[in-house]
Every structure is written in C-alpha cells, then in structure tokens.
mmJSON file of the N, C-alpha and C atoms, coordinates in Angstrom:
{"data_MODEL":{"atom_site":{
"group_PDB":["ATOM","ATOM","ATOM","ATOM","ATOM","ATOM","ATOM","ATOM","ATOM","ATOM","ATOM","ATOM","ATOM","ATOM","ATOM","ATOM","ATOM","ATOM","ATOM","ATOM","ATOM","ATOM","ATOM","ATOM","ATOM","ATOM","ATOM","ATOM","ATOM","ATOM","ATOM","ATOM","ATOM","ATOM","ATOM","ATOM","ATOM","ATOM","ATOM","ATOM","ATOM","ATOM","ATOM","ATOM","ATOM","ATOM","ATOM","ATOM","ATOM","ATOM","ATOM","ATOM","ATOM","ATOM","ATOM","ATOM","ATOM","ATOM","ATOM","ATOM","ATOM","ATOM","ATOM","ATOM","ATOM","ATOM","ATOM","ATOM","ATOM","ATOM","ATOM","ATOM","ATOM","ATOM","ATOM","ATOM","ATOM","ATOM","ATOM","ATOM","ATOM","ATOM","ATOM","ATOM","ATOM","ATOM","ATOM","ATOM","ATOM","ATOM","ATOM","ATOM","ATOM","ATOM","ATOM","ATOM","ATOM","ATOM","ATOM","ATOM","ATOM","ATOM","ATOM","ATOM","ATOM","ATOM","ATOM","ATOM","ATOM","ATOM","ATOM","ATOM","ATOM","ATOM","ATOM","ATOM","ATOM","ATOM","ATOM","ATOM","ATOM","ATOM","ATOM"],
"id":[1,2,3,4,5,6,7,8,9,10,11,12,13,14,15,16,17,18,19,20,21,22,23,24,25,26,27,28,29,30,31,32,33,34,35,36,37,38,39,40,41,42,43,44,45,46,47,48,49,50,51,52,53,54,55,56,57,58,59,60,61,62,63,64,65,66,67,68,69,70,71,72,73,74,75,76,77,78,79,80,81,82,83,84,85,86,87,88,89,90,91,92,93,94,95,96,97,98,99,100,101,102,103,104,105,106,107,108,109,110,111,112,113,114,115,116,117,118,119,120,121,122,123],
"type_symbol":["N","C","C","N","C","C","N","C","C","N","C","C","N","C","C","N","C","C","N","C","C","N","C","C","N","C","C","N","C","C","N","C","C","N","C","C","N","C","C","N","C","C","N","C","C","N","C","C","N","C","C","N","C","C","N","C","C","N","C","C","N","C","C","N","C","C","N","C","C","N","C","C","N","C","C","N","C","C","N","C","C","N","C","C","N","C","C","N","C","C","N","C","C","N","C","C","N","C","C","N","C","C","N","C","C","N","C","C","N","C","C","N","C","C","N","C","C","N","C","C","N","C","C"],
"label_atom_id":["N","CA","C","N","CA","C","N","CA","C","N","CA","C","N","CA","C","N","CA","C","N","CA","C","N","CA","C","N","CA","C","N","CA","C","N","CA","C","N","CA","C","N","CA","C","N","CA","C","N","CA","C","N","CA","C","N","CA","C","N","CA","C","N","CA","C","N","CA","C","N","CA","C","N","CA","C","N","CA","C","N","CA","C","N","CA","C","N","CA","C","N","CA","C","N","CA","C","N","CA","C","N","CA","C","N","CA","C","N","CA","C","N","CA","C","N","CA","C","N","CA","C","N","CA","C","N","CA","C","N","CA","C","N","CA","C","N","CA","C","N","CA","C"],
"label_alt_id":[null,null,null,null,null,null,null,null,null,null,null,null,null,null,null,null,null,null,null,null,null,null,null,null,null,null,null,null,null,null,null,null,null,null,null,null,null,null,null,null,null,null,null,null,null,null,null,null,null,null,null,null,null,null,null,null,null,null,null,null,null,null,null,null,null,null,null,null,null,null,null,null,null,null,null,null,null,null,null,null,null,null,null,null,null,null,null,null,null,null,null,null,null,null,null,null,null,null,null,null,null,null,null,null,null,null,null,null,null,null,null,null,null,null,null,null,null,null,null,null,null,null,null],
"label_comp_id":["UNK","UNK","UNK","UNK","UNK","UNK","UNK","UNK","UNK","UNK","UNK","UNK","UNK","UNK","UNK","UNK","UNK","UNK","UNK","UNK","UNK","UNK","UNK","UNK","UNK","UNK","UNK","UNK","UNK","UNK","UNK","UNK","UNK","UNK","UNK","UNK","UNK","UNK","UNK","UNK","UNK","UNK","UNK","UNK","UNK","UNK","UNK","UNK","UNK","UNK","UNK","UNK","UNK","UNK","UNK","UNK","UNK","UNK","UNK","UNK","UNK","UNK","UNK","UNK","UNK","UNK","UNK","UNK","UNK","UNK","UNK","UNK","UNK","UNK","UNK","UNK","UNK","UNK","UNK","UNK","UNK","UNK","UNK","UNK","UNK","UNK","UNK","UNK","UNK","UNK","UNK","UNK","UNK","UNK","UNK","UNK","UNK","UNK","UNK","UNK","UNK","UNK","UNK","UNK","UNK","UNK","UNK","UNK","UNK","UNK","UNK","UNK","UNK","UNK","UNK","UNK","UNK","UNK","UNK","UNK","UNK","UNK","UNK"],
"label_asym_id":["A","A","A","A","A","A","A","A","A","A","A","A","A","A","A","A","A","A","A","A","A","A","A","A","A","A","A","A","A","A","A","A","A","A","A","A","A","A","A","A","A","A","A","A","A","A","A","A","A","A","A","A","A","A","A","A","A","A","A","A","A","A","A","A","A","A","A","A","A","A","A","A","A","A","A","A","A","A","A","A","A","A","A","A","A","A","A","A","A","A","A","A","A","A","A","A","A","A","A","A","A","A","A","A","A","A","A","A","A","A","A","A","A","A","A","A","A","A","A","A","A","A","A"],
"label_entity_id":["1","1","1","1","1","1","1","1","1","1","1","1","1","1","1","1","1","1","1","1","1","1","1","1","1","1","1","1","1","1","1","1","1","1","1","1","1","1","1","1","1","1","1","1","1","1","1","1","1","1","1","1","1","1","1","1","1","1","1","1","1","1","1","1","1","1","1","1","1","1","1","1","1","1","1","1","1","1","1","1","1","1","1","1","1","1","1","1","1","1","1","1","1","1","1","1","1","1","1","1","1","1","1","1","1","1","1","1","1","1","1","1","1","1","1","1","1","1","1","1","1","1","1"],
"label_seq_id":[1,1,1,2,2,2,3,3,3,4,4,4,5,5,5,6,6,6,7,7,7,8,8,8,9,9,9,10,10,10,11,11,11,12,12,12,13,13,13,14,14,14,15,15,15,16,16,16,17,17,17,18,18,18,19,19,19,20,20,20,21,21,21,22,22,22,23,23,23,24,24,24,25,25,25,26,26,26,27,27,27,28,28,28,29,29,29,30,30,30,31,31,31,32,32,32,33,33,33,34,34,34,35,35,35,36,36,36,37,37,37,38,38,38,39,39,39,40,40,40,41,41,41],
"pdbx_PDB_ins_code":[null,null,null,null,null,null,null,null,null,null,null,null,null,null,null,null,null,null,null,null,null,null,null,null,null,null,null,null,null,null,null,null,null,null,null,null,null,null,null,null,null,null,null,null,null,null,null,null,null,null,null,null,null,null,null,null,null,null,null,null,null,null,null,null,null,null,null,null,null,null,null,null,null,null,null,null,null,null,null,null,null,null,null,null,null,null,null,null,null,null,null,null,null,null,null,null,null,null,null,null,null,null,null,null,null,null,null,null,null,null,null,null,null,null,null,null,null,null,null,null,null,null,null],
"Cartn_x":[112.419,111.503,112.252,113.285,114.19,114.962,114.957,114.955,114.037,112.72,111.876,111.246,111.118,110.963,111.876,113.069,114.381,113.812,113.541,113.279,111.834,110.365,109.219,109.308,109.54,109.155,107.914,107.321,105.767,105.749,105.341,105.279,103.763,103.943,102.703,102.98,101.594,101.733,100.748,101.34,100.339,100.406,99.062,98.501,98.753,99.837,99.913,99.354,98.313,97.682,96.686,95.622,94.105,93.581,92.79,92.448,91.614,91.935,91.153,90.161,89.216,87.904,88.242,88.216,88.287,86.878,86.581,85.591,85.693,85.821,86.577,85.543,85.716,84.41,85.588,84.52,85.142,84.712,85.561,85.141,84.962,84.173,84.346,83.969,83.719,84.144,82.973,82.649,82.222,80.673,80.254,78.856,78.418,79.826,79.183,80.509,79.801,80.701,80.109,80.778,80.146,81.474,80.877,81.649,82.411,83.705,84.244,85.147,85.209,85.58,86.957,87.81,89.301,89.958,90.198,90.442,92.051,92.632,93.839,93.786,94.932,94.911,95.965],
"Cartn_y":[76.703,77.792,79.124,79.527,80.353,80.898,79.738,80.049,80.647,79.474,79.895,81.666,82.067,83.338,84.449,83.976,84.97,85.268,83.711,84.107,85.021,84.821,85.388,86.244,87.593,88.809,89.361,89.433,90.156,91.594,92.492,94.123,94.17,94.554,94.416,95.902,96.481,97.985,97.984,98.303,98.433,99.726,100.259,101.44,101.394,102.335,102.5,103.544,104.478,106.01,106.05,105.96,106.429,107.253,108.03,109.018,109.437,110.801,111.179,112.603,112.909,113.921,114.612,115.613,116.298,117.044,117.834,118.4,119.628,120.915,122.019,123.143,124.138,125.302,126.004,127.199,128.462,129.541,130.477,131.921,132.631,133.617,134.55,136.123,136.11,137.493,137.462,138.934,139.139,138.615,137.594,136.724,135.999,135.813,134.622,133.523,131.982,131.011,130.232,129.387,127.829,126.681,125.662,124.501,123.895,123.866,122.944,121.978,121.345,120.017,120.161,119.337,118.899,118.063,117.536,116.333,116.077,115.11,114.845,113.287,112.912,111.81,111.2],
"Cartn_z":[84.097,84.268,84.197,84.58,84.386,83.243,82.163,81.149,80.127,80.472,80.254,80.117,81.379,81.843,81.688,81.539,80.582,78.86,78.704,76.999,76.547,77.233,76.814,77.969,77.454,78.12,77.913,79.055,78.718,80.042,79.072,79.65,80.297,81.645,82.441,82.941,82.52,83.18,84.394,85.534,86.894,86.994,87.663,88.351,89.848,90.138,91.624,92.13,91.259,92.285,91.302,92.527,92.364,92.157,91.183,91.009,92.646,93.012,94.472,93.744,94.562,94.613,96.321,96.541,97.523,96.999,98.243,98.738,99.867,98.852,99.483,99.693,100.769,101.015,100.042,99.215,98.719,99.046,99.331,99.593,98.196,98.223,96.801,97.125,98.298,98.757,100.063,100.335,101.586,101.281,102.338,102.7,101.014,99.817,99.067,99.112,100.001,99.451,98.45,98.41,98.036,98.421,97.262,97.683,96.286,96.337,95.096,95.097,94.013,93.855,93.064,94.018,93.574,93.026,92.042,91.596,90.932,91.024,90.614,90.165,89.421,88.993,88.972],
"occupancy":[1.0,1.0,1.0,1.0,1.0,1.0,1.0,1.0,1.0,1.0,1.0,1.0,1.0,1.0,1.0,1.0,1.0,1.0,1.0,1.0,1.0,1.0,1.0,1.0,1.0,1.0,1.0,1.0,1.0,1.0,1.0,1.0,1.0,1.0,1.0,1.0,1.0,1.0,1.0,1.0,1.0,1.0,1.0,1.0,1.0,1.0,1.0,1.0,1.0,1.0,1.0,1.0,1.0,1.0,1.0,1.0,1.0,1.0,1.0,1.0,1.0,1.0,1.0,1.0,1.0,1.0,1.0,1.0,1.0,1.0,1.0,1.0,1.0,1.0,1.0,1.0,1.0,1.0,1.0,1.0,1.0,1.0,1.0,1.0,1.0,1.0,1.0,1.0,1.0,1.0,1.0,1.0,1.0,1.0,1.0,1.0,1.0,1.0,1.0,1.0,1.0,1.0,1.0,1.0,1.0,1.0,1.0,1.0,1.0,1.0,1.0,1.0,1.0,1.0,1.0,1.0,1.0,1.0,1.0,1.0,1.0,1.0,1.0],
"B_iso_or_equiv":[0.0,0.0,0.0,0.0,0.0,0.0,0.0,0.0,0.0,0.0,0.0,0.0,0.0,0.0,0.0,0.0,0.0,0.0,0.0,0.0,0.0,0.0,0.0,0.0,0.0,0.0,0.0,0.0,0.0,0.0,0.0,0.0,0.0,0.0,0.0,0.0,0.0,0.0,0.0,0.0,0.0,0.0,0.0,0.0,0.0,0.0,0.0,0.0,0.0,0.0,0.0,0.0,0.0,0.0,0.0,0.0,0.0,0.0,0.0,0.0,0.0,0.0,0.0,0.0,0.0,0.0,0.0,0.0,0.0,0.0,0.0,0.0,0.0,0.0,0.0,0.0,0.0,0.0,0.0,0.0,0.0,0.0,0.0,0.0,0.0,0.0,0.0,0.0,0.0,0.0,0.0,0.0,0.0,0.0,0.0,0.0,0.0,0.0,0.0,0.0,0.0,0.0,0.0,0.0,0.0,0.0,0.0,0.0,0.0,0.0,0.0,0.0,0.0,0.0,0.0,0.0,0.0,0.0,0.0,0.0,0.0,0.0,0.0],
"pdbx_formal_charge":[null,null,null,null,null,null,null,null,null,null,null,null,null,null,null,null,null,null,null,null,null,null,null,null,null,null,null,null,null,null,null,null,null,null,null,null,null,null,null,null,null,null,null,null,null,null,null,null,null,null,null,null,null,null,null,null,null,null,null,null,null,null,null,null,null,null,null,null,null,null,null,null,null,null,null,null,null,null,null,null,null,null,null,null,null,null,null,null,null,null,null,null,null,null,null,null,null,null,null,null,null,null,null,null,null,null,null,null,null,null,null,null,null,null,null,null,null,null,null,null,null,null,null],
"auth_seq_id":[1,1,1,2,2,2,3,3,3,4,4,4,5,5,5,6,6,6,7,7,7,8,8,8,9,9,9,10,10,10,11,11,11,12,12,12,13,13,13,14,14,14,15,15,15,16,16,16,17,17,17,18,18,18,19,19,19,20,20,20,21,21,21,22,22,22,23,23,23,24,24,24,25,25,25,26,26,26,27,27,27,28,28,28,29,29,29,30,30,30,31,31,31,32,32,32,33,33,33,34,34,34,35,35,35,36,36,36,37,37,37,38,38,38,39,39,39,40,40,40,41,41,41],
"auth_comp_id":["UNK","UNK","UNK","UNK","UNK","UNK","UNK","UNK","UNK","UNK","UNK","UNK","UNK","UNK","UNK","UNK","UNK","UNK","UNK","UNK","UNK","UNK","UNK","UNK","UNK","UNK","UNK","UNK","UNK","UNK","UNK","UNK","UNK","UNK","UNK","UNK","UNK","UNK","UNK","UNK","UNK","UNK","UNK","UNK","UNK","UNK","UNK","UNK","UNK","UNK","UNK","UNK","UNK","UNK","UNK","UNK","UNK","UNK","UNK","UNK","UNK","UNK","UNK","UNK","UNK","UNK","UNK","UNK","UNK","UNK","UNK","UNK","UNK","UNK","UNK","UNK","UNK","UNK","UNK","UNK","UNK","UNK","UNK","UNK","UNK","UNK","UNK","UNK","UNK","UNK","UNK","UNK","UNK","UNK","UNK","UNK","UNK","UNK","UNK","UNK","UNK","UNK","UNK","UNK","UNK","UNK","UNK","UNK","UNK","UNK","UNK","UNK","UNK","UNK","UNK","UNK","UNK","UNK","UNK","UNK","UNK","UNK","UNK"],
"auth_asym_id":["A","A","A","A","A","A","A","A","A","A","A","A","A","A","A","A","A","A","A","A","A","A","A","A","A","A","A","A","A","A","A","A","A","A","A","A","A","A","A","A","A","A","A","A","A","A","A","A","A","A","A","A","A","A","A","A","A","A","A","A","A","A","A","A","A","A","A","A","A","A","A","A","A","A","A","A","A","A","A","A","A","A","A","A","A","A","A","A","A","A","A","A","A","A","A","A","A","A","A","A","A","A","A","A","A","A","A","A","A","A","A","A","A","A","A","A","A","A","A","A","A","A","A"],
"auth_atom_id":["N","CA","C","N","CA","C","N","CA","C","N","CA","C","N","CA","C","N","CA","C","N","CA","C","N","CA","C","N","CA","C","N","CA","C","N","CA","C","N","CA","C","N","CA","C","N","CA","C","N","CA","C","N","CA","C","N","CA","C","N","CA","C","N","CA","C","N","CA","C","N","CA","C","N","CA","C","N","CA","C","N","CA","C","N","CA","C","N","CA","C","N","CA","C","N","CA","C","N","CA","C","N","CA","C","N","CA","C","N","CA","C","N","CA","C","N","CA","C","N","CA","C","N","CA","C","N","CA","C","N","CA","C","N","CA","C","N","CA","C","N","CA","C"],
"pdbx_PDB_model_num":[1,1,1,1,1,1,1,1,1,1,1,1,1,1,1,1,1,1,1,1,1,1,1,1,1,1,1,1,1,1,1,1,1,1,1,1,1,1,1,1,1,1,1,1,1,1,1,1,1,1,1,1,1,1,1,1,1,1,1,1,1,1,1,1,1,1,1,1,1,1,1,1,1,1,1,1,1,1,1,1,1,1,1,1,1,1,1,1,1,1,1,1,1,1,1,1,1,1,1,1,1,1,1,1,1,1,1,1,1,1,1,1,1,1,1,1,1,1,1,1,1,1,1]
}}}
C-alpha cells in the first residue's frame, strides 16, 4: 500500500475559510445612517 500510494499521486484541493457577511450600522453625516454589508472571502 505504500508503494502503492508513493506511485499514484492525486492533488486534492481543500477549502479551509468560509466566505463571512457582516452586518455593520453606517454613519453618513449628521441624523443620516443606514446599514451595510461586509463581505470577505
């Protein structure tokens, strides 16, 4: 089995980070906010 597994190499790509969504208040000056969205990947 060791040989085996030396000779057929197979390339396995894993995902270790989740795309995230945050959920942020914004200011935009005096008495207007709102709300926006953050995202990374």
């Amino acid at each position: 089995m060791l040989i085996t597994g030396l000779a057929h190499k197979k390339t396995l790509l894993v995902r270790d980070e989740l795309a995230t969504v945050r959920v942020t208040p914004m200011m935009f000056g005096y008495g207007a906010a709102g709300i926006g969205l953050v995202g990374s990947m």
